[in-house]
matplotlib code that plots the C-alpha trace (Angstrom):
import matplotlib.pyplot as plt

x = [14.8, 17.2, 20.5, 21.9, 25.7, 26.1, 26.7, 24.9, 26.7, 23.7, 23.8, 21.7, 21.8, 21.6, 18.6, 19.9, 23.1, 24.2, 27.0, 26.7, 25.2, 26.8, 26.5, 24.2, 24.1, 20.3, 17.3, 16.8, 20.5, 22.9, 26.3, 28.5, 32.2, 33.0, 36.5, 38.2, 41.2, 43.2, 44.5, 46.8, 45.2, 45.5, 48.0, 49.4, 48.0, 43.9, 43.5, 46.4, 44.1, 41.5, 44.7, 46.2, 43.3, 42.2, 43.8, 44.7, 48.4, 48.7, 50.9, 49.6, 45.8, 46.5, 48.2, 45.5, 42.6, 44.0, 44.5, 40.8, 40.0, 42.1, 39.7, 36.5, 34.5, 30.6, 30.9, 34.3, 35.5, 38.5, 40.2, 42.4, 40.4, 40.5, 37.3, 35.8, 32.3, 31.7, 32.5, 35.0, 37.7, 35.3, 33.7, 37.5, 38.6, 35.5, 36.1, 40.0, 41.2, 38.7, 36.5, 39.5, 41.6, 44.9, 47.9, 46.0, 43.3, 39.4, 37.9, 35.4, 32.1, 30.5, 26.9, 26.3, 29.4, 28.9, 31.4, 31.0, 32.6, 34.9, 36.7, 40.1, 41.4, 38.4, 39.4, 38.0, 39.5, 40.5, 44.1, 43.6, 46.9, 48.0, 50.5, 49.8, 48.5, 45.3, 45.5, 47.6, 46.8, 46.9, 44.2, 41.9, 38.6, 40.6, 45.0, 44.8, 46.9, 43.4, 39.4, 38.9, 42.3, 42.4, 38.1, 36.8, 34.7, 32.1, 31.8, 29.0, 27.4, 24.4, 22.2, 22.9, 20.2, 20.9, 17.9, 19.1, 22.6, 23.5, 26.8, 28.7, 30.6, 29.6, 28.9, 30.8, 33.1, 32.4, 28.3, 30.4, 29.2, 32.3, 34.2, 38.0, 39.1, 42.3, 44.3, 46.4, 49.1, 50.4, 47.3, 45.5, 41.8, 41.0, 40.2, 41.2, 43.3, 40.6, 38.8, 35.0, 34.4, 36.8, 34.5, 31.2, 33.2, 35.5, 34.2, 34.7, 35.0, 39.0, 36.8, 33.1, 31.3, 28.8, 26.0, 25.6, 22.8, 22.8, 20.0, 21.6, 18.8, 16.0, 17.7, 19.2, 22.7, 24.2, 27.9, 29.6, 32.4, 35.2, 38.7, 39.6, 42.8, 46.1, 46.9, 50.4, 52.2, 51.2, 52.2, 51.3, 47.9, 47.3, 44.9, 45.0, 44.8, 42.0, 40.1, 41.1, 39.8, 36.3, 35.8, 35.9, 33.4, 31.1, 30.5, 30.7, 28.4, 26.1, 25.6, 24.7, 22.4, 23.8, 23.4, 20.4, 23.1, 24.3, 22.6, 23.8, 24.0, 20.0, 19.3, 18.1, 19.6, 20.2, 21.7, 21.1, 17.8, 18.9, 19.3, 20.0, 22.3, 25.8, 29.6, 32.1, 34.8, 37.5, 40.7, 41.0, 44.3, 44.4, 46.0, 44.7, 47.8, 50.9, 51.4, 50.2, 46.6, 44.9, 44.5, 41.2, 39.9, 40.0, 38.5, 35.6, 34.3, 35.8, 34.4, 31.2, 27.8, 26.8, 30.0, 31.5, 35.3, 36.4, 40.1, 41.5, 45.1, 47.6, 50.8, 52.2, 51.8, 53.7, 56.6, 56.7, 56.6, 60.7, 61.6, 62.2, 62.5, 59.6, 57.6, 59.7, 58.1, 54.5, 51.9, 49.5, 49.8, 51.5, 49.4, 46.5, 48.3, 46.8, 49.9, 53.3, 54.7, 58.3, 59.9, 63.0, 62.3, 58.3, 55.8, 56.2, 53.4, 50.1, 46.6, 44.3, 42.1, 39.2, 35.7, 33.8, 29.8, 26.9, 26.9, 22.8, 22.6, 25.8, 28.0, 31.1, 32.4, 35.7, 38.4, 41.6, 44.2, 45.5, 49.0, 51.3, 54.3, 57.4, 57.4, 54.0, 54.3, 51.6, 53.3, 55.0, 51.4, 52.3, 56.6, 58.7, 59.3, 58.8, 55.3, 54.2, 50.5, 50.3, 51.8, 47.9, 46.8, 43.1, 40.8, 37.8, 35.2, 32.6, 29.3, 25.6, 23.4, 20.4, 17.4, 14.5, 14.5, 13.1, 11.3, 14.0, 13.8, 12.7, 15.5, 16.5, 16.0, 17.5, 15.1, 14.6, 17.7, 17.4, 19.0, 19.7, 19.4, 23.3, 24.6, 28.0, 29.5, 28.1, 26.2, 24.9, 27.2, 26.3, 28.2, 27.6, 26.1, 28.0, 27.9, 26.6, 29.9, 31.7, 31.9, 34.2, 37.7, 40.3, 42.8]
y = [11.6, 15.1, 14.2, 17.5, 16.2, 15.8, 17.5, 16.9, 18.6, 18.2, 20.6, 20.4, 18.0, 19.3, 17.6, 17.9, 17.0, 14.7, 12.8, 8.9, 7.8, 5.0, 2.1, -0.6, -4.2, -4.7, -2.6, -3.7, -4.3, -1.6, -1.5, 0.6, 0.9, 1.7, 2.9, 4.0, 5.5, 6.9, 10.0, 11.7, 14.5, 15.3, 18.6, 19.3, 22.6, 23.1, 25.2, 23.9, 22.0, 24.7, 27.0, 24.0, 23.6, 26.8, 26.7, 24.3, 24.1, 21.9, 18.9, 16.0, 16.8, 17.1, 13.7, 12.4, 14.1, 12.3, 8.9, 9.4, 10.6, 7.6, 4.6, 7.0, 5.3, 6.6, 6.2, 6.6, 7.5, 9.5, 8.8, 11.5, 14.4, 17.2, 18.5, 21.3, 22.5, 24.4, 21.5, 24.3, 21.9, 19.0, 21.9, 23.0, 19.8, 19.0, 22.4, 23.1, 19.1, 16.2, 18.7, 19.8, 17.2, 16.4, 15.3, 14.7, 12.5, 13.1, 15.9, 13.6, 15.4, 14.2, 16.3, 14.7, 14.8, 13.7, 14.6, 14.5, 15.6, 13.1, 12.5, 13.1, 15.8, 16.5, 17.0, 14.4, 15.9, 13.0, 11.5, 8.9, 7.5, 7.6, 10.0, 11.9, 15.3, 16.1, 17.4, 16.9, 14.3, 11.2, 12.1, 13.5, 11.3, 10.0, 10.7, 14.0, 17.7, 20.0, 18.9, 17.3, 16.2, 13.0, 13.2, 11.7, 12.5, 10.4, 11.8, 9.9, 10.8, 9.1, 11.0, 10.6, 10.6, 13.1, 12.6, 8.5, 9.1, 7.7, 8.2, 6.4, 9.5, 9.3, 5.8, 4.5, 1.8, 0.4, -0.3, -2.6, -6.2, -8.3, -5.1, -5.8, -3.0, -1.7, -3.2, -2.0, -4.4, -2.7, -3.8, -6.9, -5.7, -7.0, -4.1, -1.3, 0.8, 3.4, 4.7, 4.4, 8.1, 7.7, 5.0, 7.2, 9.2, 7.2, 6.4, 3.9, 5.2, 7.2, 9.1, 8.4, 5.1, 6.6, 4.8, 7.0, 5.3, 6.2, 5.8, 3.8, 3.7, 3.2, 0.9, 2.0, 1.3, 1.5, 2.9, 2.2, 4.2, 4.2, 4.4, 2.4, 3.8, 2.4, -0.9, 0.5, 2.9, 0.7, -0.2, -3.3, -1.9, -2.6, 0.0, 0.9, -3.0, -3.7, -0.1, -1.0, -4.7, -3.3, -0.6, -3.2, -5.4, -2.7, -3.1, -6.5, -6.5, -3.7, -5.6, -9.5, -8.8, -8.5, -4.9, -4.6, -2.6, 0.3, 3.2, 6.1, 10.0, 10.7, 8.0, 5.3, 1.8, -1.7, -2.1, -2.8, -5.5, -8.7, -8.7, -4.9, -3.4, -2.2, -1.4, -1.3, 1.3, 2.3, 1.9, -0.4, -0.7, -4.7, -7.1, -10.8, -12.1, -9.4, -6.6, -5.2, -5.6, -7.9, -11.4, -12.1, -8.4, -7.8, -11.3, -10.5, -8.5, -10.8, -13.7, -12.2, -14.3, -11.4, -10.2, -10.5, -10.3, -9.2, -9.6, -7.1, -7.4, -5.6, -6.7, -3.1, -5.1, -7.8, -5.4, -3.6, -6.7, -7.2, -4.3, -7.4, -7.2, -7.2, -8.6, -11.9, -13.4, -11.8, -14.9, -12.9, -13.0, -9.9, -9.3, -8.4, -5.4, -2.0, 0.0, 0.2, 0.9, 0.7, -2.6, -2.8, -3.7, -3.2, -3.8, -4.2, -3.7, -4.7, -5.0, -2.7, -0.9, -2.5, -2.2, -4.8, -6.1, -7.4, -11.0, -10.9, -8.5, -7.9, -9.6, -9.2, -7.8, -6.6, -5.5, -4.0, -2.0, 1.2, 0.2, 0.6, -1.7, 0.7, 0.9, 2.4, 5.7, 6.1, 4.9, 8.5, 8.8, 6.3, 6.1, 5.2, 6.9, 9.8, 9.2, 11.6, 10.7, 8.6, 5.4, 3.7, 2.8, 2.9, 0.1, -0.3, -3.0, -2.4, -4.6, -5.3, -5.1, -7.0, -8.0, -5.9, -2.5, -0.6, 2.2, 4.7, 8.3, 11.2, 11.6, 15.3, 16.4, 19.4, 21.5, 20.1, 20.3, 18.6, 21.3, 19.3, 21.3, 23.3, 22.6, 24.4, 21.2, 20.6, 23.6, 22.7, 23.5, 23.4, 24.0, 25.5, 23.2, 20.7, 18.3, 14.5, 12.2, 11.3, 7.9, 5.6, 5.3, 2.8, 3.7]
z = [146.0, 146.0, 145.9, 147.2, 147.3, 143.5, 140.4, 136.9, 133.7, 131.2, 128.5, 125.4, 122.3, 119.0, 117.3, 113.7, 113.8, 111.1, 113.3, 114.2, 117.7, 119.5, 117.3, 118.5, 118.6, 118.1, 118.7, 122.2, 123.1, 123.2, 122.4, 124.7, 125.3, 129.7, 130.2, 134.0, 134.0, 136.8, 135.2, 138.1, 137.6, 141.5, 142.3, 145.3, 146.4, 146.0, 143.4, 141.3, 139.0, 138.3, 137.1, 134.7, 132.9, 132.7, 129.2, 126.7, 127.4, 129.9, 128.5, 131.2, 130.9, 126.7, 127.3, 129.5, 127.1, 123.8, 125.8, 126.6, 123.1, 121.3, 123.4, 122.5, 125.1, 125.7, 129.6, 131.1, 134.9, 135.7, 138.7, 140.7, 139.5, 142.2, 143.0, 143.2, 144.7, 141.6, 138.6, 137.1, 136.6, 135.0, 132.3, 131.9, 131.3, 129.0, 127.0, 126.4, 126.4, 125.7, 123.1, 121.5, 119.0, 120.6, 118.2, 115.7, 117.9, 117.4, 119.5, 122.2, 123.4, 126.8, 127.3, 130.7, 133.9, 137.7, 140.3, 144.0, 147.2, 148.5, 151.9, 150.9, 153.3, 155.2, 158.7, 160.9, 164.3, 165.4, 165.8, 163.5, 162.7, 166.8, 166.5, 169.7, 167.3, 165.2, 162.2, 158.7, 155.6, 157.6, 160.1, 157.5, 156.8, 153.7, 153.0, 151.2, 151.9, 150.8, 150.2, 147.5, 146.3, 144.6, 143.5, 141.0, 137.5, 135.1, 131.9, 129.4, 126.2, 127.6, 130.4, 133.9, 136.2, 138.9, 140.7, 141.5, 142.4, 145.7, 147.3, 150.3, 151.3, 155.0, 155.9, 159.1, 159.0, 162.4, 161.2, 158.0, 159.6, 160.1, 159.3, 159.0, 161.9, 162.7, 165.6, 168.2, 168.4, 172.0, 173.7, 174.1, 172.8, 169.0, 166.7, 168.8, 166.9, 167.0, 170.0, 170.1, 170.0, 166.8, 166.0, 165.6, 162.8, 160.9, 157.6, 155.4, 151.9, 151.5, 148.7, 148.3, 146.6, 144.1, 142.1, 139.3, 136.8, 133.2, 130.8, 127.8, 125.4, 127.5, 130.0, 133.4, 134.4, 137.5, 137.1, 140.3, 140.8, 144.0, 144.4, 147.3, 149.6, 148.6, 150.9, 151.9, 153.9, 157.2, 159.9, 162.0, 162.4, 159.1, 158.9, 155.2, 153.7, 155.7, 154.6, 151.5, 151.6, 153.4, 150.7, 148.1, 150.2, 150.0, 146.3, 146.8, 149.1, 147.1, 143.9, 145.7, 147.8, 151.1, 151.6, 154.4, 156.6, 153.7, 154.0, 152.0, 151.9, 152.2, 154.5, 151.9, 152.9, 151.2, 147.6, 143.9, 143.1, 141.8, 138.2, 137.6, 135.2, 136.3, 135.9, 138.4, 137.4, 139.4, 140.6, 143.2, 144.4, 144.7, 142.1, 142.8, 143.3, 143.9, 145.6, 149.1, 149.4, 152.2, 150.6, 148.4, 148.8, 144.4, 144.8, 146.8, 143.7, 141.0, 142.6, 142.8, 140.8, 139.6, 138.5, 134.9, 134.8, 131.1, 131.4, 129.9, 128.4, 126.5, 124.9, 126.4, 129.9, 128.7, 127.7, 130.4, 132.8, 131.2, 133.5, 136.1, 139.9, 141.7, 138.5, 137.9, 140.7, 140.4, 140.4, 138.0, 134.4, 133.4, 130.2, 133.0, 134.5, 134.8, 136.1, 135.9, 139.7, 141.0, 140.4, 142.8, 145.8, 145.2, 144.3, 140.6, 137.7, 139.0, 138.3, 140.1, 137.7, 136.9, 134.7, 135.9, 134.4, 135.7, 134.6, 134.3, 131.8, 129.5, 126.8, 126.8, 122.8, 123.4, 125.9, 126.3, 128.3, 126.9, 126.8, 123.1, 123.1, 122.9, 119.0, 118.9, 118.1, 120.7, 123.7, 123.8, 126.2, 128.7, 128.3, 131.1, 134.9, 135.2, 133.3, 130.9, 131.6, 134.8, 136.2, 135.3, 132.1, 130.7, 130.8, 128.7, 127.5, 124.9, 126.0, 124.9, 127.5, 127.4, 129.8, 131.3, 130.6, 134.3, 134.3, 134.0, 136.4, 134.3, 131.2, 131.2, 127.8, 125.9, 126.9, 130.7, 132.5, 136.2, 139.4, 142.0, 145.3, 145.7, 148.9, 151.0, 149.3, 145.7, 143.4, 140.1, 137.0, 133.8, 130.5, 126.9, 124.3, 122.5, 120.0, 120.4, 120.7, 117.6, 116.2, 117.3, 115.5, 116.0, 118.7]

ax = plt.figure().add_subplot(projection="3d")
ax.plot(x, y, z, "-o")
ax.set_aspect("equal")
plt.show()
C-alpha cells in the first residue's frame, strides 16, 4: 500500500566496513536499545529550524546531537522537530550534528529517517477555541503559530519500511467510540463545546500517530510514535485533557485489539494483530499520578496486557526532585520523572516520556533516563532553567525481542531504495551514504 504522506531517508550501507553491528543477544533474538526524546527542537517562525541547522554551530541541536550520541540508541524518536515537506532539517540534522562527534562524544550514523506532516498549525477554519474569530494557533487542527511546528522525526540504523507506515494524521475525534468530548459548560447539551459542522473536521491527533515498522533482523517492529497535546492551558471545557486522554486511548486502543473503528491516512482500518512486535515512543504529556492530565489516561497504555512498562529511573530525577514546591507533594516516585517543569505553583517534575514494549515479544535488559546528577560533568546537557538542551530528558531501554518472525515488506537494500509517491505535503528525500552505526559506548 503507497503511503504518500511519509518520508523514507534510506541511503546505502557500505558492505565492507569493518565497524561492529548492533550486538545481539542470540541468533534469533535481537538486542536493541529504543530511546524518545523530546528535543525542543521547535522555533518560533517556520523556517527558523532549516537556517540553525544548516551548519554545525548551533549550540542547542550540538547539545541535543551529543545527548543523542552519549545513549547511542539503534531506534530513537525526536520529539518537537519542525517539519518540513522536503526532510531538509532531518538530513541537516543527520549530517552537521548527530554524524559529527560533539565534545568529545562518538559521531552516531542513522541510514534510515521517517518524518511526516503533522497537524500543528494547519488551519482548520473553524473557531475552535469559541472565541468569536477563526484563525491563530489555538484554532489550528493542532496549537502551533506555522505547519509543521512541533513535528516529529525517527531515526534507526535498522530499515524502515516505507511502504507499511500508517499514520493517524486525519482521523476524527467524534468517530473515537466513547470519545471524551469537549463541553460547553454555558449550555445544558453534554459534549457540545464543538459544533457538529466542527465535528466533521476536528481531528484527534494535535500532531499525527504513526506506525512506523522497522525490520530488526528479520523481525518486524512496530514503532509507534505520537506526541499527545499538553493537558493544560484550559478552561472549564477541558478540551485539551480530554484530547490528550483520547490520543493516548488510541494507542491504547491500537495495540489490544479494540481498534475495529481506526482507520488511517489511506483508508485501511483496525489495529496491530495480537502478538505483534512494537514500541510506544513519545512524549505523552501525562504523569500517573501528578500534574494536569485527565485521571488514568498514562494508565490506559501502562495498564495495557500487552504492554511492558520498563520503568525507567535516574538518580538526576531524584536530584532534581529537591528543587521542592510542586514536587514535595507529587504521589509518583520522583526517580521515574522524564522532565523538569516549573515547580512553584505547578506542576513540578513529571513523568511523561515514555518507551513502552510489547509484553508478547520483548525482554526487558536495561533502562534508564538521561539525567547526570549535578556533579557529572555531563549534566552541563541538561543544567537548570533556562535549559541548555530542553526541559525533557531522554529515555531509552535496550530489549531482546523474541517470538515469530512475520514476513517482513520488501527490505530496501543499498542498491533498491523505496520512493514513496511525493505529495503537496511529503516528497521523498534522501541523503549521501554513510557509515553503519558505531558500537555502543558507555554514556
Amino acid at each position: 500500500m503507497s503511503r504518500t504522506r511519509s518520508i523514507l531517508l534510506t541511503v546505502a550501507l557500505c558492505a565492507t566496513s569493518t565497524l561492529a553491528a548492533p550486538a545481539l543477544a542470540r541468533a534469533d533474538e535481537p538486542e536493541v536499545t529504543f530511546a524518545t526524546f523530546n528535543a525542543s527542537l521547535n522555533r518560533n517562525a517556520e523556517g527558523q529550524l532549516l537556517a540553525d541547522l544548516s551548519t554545525g554551530d548551533n549550540e542547542q541541536a550540538r547539545n541535543a546531537a551529543e545527548t543523542i550520541q552519549r545513549a547511542n540508541p539503534d531506534i530513537v524518536l525526536v520529539n518537537e522537530f519542525d517539519y518540513d515537506a522536503d526532510g531538509e532539517a532531518v538530513r541537516l540534522f543527520a549530517e552537521n550534528y548527530l554524524a559529527v562527534g560533539q565534545n568529545g562524544a562518538d559521531p552516531i550514523e542513522f541510514p534510515y529517517s521517517w518524518t511526516g506532516p503533522v497537524n500543528t498549525g494547519v488551519p482548520s477554519g473553524h473557531d475552535l477555541n469559541n472565541d468569536g474569530t477563526v484563525g491563530g494557533p489555538d484554532d489550528a487542527f493542532g496549537f502551533g503559530t506555522f505547519p509543521g511546528q512541533y513535528g516529529l522525526v525517527v531515526y534507526s540504523k535498522y530499515p524502515i519500511l516505507a511502504d507499511d507506515v500508517r499514520t493517524f494524521q486525519n482521523f476524527l475525534w467524534g468517530d473515537m467510540p466513547g470519545a471524551l468530548l469537549p463541553d460547553n459548560p454555558d449550555t445544558a447539551e453534554p459534549a457540545d463545546w464543538f459544533s457538529a459542522e466542527e465535528l466533521k473536521a476536528v481531528r484527534l491527533s494535535s500532531k499525527t500517530h504513526a506506525d512506523v515498522p522497522v525490520n530488526v533482523d528479520g523481525t518486524i517492529v512496530h514503532v509507534l510514535v505520537a506526541h499527545p497535546t499538553p493537558p493544560s492551558f484550559d478552561g472549564p471545557e477541558r478540551r485539551n485533557k480530554l484530547r490528550n486522554h483520547d490520543e493516548i486511548r488510541l494507542w491504547a486502543d491500537y495495540v489490544s485489539d479494540d481498534a475495529d473503528y481506526l482507520y488511517d491516512d489511506d483508508g485501511a482500518t483496525g489495529g496491530l494483530p495480537a502478538g505483534s512486535s512494537f514500541v510506544v515512543l513519545g512524549d505523552y504529556n501525562s504523569d500517573p499520578n501528578d500534574g494536569d492530565s485527565e485521571p488514568g489516561a498514562i494508565q490506559q497504555l501502562l495498564d495495557a496486557p500487552a504492554v511492558l512498562d520498563p520503568k525507567p529511573t535516574s538518580e538526576g530525577a531524584v536530584e532534581a526532585a529537591e528543587q521542592g514546591g510542586a514536587n514535595d507533594s507529587h504521589l509518583s516516585e520522583a526517580r521515574f520523572d522524564t522532565a523538569d517543569f516549573g515547580d512553584d505553583p505547578a506542576p513540578g517534575n513529571l513523568r511523561v516520556d515514555y518507551v513502552l514494549l510489547s509484553s508478547a515479544t520483548m525482554t526487558v535488559k536495561d533502562a534508564g533516563v538521561w539525567w547526570p546528577v549535578s556533579s557529572d560533568p555531563l549534566s552541563r546537557l541538561t543544567g537548570t532553567y533556562p535549559f541548555p538542551t530542553s526541559d525533557h530528558r531522554l529515555v531509552w531501554v535496550t530489549a531482546t525481542i523474541a517470538g515469530e518472525k512475520p514476513t517482513p515488506s520488501p527490505t530496501p537494500t543499498p542498491s533498491e531504495s523505496p520512493s514513496p509517491t511525493p505529495s503537496p505535503s511529503a516528497k521523498p528525500t534522501a541523503t549521501p551514504p554513510v557509515k553503519p552505526g558505531l558500537p555502543k559506548t558507555g554514556a
